[in-house]
N, C-alpha and C positions, 0 to 999 in steps of 0.2 A: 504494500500500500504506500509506502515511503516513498517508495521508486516511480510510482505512477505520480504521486505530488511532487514529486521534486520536476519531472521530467513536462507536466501539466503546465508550473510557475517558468521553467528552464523556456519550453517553447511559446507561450504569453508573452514572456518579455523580446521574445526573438520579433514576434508578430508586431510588437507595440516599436518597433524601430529604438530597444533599448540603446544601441550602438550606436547612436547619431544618426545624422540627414543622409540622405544617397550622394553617394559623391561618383561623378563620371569616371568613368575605365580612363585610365591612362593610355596616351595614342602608343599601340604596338604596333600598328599598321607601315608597312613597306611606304616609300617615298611614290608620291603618285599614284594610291590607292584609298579611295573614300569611303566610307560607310555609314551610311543615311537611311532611315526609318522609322517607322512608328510602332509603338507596342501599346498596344488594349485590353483592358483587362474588367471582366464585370458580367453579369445578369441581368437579360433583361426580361420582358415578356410580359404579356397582360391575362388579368383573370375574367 
């Protein structure tokens, strides 16, 4: 039962951005290669 609570609090605070704000990936990218996009995330739907 420990284990489950600990592991319950452990992933909450992952969920709750306990680590700070999102910080952008650092450029690894080759010279002359761009990478551009969008990411979406959510539910929608009507009842």
């Amino acid at each position: 039962m420990r284990i489950l609570l600990a592991f319950s609090l452990l992933t909450l605070a992952a969920a709750c951005g306990v680590d700070g704000p999102p910080q952008p990936p650092k450029a690894t990218t080759a010279p002359g290669v761009s990478i551009t996009g969008e990411a979406r995330m959510g539910v929608t739907g009507s009842l």
